[in-house]
py3Dmol code that shows the C-alpha trace and the ligand (Angstrom):
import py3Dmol

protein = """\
ATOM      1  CA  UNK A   1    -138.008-111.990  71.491  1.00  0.00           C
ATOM      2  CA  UNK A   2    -141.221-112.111  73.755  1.00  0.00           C
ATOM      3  CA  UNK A   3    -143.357-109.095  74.127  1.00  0.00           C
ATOM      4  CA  UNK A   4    -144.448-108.056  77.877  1.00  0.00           C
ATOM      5  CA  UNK A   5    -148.109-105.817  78.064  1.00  0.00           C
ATOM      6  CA  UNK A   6    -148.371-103.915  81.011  1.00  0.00           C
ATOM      7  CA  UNK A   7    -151.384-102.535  81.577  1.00  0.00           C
ATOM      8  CA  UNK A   8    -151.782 -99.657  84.513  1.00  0.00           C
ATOM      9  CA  UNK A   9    -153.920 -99.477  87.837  1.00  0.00           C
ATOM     10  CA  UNK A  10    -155.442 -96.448  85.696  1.00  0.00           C
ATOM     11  CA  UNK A  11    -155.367 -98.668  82.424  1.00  0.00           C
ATOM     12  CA  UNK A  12    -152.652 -96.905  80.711  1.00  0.00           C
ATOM     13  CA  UNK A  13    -150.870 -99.832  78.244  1.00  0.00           C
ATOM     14  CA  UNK A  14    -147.414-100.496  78.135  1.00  0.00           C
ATOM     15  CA  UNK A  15    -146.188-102.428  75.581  1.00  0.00           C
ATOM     16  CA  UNK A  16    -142.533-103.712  75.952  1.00  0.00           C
ATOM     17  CA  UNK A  17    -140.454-105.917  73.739  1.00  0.00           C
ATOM     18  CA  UNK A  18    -138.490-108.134  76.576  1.00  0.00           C
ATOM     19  CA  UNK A  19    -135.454-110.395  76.344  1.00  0.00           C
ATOM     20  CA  UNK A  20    -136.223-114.342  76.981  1.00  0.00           C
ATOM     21  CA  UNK A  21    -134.680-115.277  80.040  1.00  0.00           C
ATOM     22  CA  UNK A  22    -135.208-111.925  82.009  1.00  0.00           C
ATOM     23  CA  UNK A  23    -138.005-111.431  84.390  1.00  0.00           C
ATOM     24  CA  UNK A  24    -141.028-109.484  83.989  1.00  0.00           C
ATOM     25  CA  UNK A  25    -140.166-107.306  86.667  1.00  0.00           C
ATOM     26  CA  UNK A  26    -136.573-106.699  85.187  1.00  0.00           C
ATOM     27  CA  UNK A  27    -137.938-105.901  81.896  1.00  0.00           C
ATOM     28  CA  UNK A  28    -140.182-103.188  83.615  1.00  0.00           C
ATOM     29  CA  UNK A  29    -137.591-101.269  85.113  1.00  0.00           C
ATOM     30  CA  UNK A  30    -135.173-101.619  82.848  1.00  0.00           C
ATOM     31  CA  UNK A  31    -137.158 -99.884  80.273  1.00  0.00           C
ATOM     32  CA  UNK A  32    -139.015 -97.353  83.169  1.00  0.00           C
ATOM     33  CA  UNK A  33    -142.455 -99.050  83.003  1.00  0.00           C
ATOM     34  CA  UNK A  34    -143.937 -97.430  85.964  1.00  0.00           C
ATOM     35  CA  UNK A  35    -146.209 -99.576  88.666  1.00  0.00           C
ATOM     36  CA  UNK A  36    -143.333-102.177  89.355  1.00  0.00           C
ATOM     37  CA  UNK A  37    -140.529-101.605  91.754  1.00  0.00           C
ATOM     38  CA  UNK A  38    -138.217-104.244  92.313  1.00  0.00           C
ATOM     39  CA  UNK A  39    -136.706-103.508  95.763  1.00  0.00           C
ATOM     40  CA  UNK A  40    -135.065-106.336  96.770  1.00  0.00           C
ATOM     41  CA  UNK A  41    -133.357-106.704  93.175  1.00  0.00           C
ATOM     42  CA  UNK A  42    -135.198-110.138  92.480  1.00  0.00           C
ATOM     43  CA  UNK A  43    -134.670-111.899  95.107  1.00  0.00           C
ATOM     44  CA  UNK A  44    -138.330-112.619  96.458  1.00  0.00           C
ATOM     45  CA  UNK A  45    -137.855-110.893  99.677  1.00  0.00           C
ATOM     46  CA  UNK A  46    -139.855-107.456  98.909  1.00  0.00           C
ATOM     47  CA  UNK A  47    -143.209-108.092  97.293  1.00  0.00           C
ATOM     48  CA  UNK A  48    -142.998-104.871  95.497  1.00  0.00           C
ATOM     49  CA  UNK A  49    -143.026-106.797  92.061  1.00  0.00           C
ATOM     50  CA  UNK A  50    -146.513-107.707  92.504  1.00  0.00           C
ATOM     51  CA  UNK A  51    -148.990-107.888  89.509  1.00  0.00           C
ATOM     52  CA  UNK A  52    -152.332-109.610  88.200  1.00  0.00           C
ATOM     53  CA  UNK A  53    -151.909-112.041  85.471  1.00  0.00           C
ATOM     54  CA  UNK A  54    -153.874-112.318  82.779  1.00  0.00           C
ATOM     55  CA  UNK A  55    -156.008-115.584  82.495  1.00  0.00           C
ATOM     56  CA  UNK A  56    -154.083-116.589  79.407  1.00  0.00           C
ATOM     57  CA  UNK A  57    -150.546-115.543  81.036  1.00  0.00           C
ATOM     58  CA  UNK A  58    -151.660-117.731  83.937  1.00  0.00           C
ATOM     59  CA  UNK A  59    -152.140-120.544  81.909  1.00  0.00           C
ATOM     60  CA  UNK A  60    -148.694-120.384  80.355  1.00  0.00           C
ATOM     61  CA  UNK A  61    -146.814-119.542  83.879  1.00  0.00           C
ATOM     62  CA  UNK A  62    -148.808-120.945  86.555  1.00  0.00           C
ATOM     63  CA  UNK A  63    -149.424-120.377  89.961  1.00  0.00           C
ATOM     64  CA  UNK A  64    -146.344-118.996  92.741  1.00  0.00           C
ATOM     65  CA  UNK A  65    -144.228-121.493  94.347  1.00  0.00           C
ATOM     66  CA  UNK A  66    -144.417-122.200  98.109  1.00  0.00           C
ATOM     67  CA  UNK A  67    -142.218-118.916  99.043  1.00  0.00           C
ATOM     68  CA  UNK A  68    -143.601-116.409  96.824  1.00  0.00           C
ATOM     69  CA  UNK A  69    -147.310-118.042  98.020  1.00  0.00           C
ATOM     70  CA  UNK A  70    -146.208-116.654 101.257  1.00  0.00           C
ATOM     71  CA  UNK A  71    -144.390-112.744 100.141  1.00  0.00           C
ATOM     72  CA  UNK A  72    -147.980-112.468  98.177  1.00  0.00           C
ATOM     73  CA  UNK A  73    -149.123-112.625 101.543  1.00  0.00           C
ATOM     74  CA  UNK A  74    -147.393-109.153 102.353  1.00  0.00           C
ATOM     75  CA  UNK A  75    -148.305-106.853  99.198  1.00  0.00           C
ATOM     76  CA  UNK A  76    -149.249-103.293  99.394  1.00  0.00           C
ATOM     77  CA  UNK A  77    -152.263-104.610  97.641  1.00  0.00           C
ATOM     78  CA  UNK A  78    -153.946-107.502  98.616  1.00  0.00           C
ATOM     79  CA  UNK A  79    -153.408-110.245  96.500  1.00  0.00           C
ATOM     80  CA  UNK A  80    -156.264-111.643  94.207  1.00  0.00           C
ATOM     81  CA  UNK A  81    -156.206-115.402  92.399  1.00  0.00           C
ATOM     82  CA  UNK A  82    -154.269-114.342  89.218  1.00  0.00           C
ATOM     83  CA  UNK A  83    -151.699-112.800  91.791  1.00  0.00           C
ATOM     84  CA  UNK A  84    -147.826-113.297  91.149  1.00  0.00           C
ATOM     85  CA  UNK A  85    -144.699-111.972  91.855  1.00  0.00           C
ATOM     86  CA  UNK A  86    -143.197-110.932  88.720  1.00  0.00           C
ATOM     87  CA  UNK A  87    -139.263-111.336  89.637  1.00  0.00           C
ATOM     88  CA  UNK A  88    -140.653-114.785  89.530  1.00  0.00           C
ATOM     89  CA  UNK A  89    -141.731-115.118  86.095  1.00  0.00           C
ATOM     90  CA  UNK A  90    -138.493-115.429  83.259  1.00  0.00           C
ATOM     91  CA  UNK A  91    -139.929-114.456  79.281  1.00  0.00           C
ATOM     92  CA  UNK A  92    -139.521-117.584  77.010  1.00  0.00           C
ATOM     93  CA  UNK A  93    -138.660-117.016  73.480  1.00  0.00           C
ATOM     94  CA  UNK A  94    -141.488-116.451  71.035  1.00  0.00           C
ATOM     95  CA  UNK A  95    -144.625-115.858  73.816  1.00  0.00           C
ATOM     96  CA  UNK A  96    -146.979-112.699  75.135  1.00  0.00           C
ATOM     97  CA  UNK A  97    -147.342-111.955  78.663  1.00  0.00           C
ATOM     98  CA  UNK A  98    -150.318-109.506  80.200  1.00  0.00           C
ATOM     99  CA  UNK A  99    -150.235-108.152  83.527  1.00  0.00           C
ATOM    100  CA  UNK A 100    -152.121-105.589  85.238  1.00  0.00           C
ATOM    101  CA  UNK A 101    -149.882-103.544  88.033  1.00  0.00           C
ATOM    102  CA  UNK A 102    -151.435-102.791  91.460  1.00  0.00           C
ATOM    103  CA  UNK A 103    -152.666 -99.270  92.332  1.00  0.00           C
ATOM    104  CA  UNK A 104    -149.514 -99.578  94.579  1.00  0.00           C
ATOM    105  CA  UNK A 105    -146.682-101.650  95.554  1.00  0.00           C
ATOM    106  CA  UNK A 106    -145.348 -99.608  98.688  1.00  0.00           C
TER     107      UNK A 106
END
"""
ligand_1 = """\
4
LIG
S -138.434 -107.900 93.218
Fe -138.530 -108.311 95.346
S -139.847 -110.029 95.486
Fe -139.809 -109.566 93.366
"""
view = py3Dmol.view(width=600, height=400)
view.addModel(protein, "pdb")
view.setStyle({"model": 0}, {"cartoon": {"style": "trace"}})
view.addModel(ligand_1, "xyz")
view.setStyle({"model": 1}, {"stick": {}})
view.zoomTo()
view.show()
């Protein structure tokens, strides 16, 4: 198991136990963690997944690849350092993940 903590634009805390293997943004809306939307399914061509990683998530996932570098480019809200699409990020067995969701992703 991995655990997922979302924490709101308002800094309401979600705390979600997620699957290893799924993405961060799957686990959110599969269990209705609100701040995340998903359009495009997954398939890095909506930026609507967009969230701030902690510094110690960031160390464990690193930074976006060359094609969701450019989608951060296009988020509702502007992308900061720590930013990352979270389609892109799968849970590994056994870690934590923080993220803070934008104010908006539309
Ligand atoms: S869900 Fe569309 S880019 Fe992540």
């Amino acid at each position: 198991m991995s655990t997922v903590i979302y924490t709101a634009a308002d800094g309401t805390v979600t705390e979600i136990d997620g699957r290893p293997g799924d993405s961060i943004m799957e686990t959110a809306v599969r269990n209705g963690v609100p701040g995340i939307v998903g359009e495009c399914g997954g398939s890095l061509s909506c930026a609507t997944c967009h969230v701030f990683v902690a510094p110690e998530t960031l160390e464990l996932v690193g930074g976006p690849g060359g094609l969701e570098d450019e989608m951060l480019d296009g988020t509702a809200v502007e992308r900061a350092q720590n930013s990352r699409l979270s389609c892109q990020i799968r849970l590994q067995e056994g870690c934590e993940y923080h993220v803070t969701t934008p104010s908006e992703q539309l």
